[in-house]
Structures are given as structure tokens and as C-alpha cells.
C-alpha positions in Angstrom: 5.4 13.2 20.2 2.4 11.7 19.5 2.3 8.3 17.3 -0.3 8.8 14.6 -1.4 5.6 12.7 -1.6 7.6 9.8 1.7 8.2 9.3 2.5 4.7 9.0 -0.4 5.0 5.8 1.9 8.3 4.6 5.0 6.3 4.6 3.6 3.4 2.0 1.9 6.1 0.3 5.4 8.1 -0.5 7.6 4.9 -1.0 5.1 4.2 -4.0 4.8 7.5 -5.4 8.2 8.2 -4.6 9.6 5.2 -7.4 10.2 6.4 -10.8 9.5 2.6 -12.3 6.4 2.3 -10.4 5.0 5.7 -11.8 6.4 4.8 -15.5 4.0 1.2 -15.2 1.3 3.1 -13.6 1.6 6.7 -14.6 -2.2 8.1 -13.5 -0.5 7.9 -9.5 -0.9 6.4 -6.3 -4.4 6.8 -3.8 -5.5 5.6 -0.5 -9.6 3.8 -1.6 -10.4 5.9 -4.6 -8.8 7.3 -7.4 -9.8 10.6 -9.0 -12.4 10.1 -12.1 -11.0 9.2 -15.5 -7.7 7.0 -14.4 -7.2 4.1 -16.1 -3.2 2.8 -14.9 -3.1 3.7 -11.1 -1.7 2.1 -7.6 -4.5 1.6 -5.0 -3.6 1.4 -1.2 -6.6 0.3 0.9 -6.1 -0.6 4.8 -7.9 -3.8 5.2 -7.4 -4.6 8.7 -5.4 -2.5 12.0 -5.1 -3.7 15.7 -2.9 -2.5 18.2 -1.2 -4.8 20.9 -1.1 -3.4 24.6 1.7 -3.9 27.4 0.5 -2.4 30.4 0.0 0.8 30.1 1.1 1.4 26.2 1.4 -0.1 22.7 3.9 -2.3 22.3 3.0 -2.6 18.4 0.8 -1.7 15.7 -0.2 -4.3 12.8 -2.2 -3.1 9.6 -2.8 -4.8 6.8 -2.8 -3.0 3.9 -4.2 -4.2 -0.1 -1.6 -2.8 -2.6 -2.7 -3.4 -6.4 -2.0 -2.2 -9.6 -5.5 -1.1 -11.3 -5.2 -0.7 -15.4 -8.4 -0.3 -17.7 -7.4 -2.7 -21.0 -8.5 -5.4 -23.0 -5.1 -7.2 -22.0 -3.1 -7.3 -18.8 -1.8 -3.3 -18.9 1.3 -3.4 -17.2 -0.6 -4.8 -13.7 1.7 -8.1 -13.5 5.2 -5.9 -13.6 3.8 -3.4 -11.4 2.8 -5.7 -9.3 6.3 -7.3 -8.9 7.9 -3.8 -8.8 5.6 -2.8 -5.7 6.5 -6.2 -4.1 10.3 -4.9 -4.7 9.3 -1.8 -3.1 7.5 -2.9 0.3 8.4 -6.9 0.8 10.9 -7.0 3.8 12.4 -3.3 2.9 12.5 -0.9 5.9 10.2 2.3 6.2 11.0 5.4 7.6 7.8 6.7 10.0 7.3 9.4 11.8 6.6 8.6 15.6 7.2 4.9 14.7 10.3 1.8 15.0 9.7 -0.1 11.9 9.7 -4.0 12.6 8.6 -5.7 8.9 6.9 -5.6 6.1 6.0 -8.4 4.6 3.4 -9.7 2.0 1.3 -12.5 3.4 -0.9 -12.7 0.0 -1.4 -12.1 -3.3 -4.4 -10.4 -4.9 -5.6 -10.6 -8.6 -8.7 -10.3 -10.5 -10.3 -8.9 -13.9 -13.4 -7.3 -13.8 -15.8 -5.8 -16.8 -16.0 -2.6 -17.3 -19.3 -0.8 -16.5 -19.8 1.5 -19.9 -17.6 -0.3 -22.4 -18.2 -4.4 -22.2 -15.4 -4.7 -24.7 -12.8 -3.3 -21.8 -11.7 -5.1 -19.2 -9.5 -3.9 -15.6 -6.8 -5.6 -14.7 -6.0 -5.7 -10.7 -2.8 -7.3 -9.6 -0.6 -6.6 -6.1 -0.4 -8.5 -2.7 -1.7 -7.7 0.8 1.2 -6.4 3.0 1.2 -6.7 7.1 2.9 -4.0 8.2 4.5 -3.9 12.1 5.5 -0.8 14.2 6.3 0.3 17.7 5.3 3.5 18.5 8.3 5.9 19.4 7.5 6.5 23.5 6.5 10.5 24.3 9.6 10.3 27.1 12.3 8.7 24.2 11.4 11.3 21.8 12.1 13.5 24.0 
């Protein structure tokens, strides 16, 4: 087997959408970048930063940094600060389950918020609340997966 660094996005991806809280705060889902036209409460994952760390021949361990935020279109906050905490419940020091990977930490190392205007309706604002998480794994060697 392989290690894939994608799977490491497809494990934060399904812990989020996977948490019935986090979809009743944020009901129009969960995306990597971009969500689909016309959402206005959503979860946006973007990877930020990725390296991987040699030993020899191998990695020894993968670190990505990922930006986790709560998006909502309203003239007040929209939900953003509690889903905010809830994803910090979700991925702050709690283990992941990856294919082709050993999980080491997660861990936020930042917080992220802002308010922007909205582009058609100046009255309408978007809320953006959520952290940046460093995530570490080792990849699972071909020979142990064996």
C-alpha cells in the first residue's frame, strides 16, 4: 500500500461532515476551496501548507496545515463562533483514522476570523470563523502493511 496524501484531506473532510452538530450550525455542508453556488452556512477546508520530512530512503512524517472555518452569509455572526468551537471539539488533539497513515496529532496552532461585504447585497455581510490545524502522519511502510 501506497500512502496517499489525500487521504489524510479525506479523513478531516469525513470527521466534519460526519458530526450531526456541526451540520445543524452549518447545514449547506462541508468542501475542500470552494463551495457549490448559492451556500450561505458551510465548513471550508483549505490546505495551506504540506511538507514531507525524509529519513534515508523514506518519509518519516508528513505535516499539512490545513484552514478550517465556518463561512455564514448574515448581517450578524450566523452561527460561525459555535461552529467554530464545535470544529475545534472535532479536530484539536482528537485522533484520525487514515488510510495508509499512523496518526501523530492534530492540533490548532491559530485562529482565523474575519467579516467581509458581500459582493451584490452591501447590506449582508459573511461571517468566517475557525482555526488553522497542523496535522502530523507517518506513512504506513509498503513491507508493514503487508
Amino acid at each position: 500500500m501506497v500512502s496517499d496524501p489525500s487521504d489524510v484531506d479525506a479523513a478531516i473532510l469525513a470527521v466534519l461532515r460526519g458530526d450531526s452538530e456541526l451540520a445543524t450550525l452549518m447545514p449547506d455542508g462541508v468542501y475542500f476551496d470552494v463551495p457549490p453556488p448559492g451556500r450561505t452556512k458551510y465548513v471550508v477546508i483549505t490546505m495551506e501548507f504540506h511538507e514531507d520530512t525524509y529519513t534515508f530512503d523514506a518519509t518519516a512524517f508528513e505535516r499539512t496545515v490545513y484552514l478550517v472555518k465556518a463561512v455564514a452569509r448574515h448581517t450578524s455572526d450566523g452561527g460561525t463562533k459555535r461552529a467554530s468551537a464545535r470544529i475545534h471539539e472535532l479536530l484539536h488533539h482528537q485522533p484520525l483514522t487514515i488510510t495508509g497513515y499512523g496518526h501523530m496529532l492534530t492540533s490548532r496552532t491559530g485562529r482565523a476570523r474575519d467579516t467581509e461585504p458581500d459582493e451584490v447585497d452591501n447590506d449582508a455581510m459573511w461571517q468566517h470563523r475557525g482555526g488553522r490545524y497542523e496535522v502530523l502522519v507517518t506513512p504506513v511502510a509498503a513491507s508493514a502493511a503487508a
